[in-house]
N, C-alpha and C positions, 0 to 999 in steps of 0.2 A: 504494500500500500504506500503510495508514495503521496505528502502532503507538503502544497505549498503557499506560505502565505503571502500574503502583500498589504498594500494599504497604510504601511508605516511613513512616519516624515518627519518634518516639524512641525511643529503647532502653537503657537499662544498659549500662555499659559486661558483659562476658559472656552477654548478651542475644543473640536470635535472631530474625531476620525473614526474610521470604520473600518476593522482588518476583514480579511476574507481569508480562509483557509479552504483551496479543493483539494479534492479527496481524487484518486484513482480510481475510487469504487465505489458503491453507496454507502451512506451512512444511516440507514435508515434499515439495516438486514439486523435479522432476529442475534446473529453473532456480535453486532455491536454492542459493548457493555454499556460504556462513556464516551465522555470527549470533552474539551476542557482546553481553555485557554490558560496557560506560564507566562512568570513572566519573569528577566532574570537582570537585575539592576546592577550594574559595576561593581565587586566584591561582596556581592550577596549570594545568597541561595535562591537559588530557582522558586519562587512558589507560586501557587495555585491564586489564579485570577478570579473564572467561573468557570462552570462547569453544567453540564447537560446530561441525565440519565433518563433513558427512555424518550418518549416524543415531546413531552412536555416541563419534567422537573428540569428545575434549575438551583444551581448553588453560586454566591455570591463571597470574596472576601470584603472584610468588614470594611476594609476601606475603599471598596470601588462600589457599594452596595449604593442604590439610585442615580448612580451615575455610568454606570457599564448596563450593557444587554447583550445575552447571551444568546445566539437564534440561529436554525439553520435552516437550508433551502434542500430537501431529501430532492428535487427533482434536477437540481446543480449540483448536486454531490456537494456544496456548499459550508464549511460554518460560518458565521461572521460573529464581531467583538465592536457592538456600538460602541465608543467612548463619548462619553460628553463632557464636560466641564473640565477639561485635564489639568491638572496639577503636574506640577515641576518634579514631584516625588512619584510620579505614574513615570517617569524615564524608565527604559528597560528596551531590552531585546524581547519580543512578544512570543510564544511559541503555541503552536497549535498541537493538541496532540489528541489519540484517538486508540481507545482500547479494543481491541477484538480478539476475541478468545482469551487467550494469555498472553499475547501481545501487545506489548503496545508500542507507538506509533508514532514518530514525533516530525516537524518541520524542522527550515533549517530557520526560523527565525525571522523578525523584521524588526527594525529599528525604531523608535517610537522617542522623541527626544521634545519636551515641553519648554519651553525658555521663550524668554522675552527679548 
């Protein structure tokens, strides 16, 4: 399964971007567990953005929570990562990634930089 995203740049700090992660294959087959936008800031740890199980649950971290959306397009083999109001601290390498079976599945990443 190959995933690639885009959609990163620069932005204003109160700025809005929209990543896109396609898939090679559905995401929407009974073998998909999750999927779930990373995110990995200069000497940090990678962590957990939001997240999708199933066709409708969503999970949010506390600090992107009303301001991220998590959403996919099964007929684009699609995820996408609304962002709105970005904050200087949302800086990071964005990464898309997607479980199936015992695998899982990752991008190579997009750039995502908030500054004024």
């Amino acid at each position: 399964v190959h995933l690639v995203e885009s959609g990163g740049g620069l932005v204003q700090p109160g700025g809005s971007l929209r990543l896109s992660c396609a898939a090679s294959r559905s995401l929407s087959g009974a073998d998909v567990r999750d999927m779930a936008w990373y995110r990995q800031a200069p000497g940090k740890q990678r962590e957990l953005v939001a997240g999708i199980t199933g066709p409708t649950s969503t999970n949010y971290a506390r600090s992107v929570k009303g301001r991220f959306t998590i959403s996919k397009d099964d007929a684009k083999n699609t995820m996408y990562l609304q962002m709105n109001n970005l904050k200087p601290e949302d800086t990071a390498v964005y990464y898309c990634n997607v479980n199936i079976r015992f695998r899982a599945y990752w991008g190579q990443g997009t750039q995502v930089t908030v500054s004024s």
